[in-house]
C-alpha positions in Angstrom: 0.0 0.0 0.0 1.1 3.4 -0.7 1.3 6.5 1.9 -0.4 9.6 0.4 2.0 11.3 0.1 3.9 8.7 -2.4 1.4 9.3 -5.0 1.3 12.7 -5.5 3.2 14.5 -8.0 6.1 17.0 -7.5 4.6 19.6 -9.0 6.9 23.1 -9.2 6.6 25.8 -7.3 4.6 28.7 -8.5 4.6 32.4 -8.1 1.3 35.0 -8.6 1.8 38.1 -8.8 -0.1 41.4 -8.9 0.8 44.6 -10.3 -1.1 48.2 -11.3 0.4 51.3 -12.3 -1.6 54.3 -13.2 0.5 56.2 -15.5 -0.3 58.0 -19.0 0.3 55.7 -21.8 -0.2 57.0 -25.2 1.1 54.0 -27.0 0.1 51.4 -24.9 -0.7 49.1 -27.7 2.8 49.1 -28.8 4.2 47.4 -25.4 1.3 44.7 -26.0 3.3 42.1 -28.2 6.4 42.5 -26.3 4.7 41.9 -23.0 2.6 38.6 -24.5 5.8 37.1 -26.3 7.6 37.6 -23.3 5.0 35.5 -20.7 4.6 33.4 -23.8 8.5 32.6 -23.9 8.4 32.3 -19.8 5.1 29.8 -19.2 3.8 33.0 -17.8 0.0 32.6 -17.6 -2.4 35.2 -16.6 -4.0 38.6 -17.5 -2.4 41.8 -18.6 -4.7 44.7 -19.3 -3.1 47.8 -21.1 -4.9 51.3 -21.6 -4.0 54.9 -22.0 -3.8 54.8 -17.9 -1.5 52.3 -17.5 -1.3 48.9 -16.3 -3.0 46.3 -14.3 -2.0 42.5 -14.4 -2.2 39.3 -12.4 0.1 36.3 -13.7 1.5 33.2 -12.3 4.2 31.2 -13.2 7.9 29.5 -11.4 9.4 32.1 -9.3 12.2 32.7 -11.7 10.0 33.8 -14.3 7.9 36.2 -12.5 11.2 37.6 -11.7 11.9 37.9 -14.7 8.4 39.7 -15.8 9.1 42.3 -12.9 12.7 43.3 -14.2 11.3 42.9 -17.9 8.6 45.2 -16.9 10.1 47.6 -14.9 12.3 48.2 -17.6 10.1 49.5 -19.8 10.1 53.4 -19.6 5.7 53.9 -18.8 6.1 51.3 -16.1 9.8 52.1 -14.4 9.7 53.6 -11.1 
């Protein structure tokens, strides 16, 4: 017989993370295919909603790779602090 514990999967850690910024974005639409192709390339799954005032987005994914989305998206200039 097997414990409980034996049959469950190791299943990787995962990180969520929520972030708004209210900040005039003219060209929002432009940082829209950069930000998807990034959490595409990182298994980042989640919801990123762009308009002329700003940012608001809630996405999981391993801990590396929403470390990752923060430094990616902190480095673009609308969303820098």
């Amino acid at each position: 017989m097997t414990s409980p514990s034996s049959s469950i999967s190791t299943v990787p850690p995962i990180a969520v993370t929520a972030y708004y910024k209210f900040v005039h974005v003219p060209d929002y639409a432009t940082y829209q295919p950069r930000i998807q192709a990034f959490c595409q390339e990182h298994g980042i799954k989640g919801i990123v909603l762009l308009a002329h005032e700003g940012i608001n987005s809630t996405v999981a994914g391993t801990p590396e790779a929403i470390a990752a989305y923060k430094a990616f998206l902190w480095s673009l200039p609308p969303f820098a602090d």
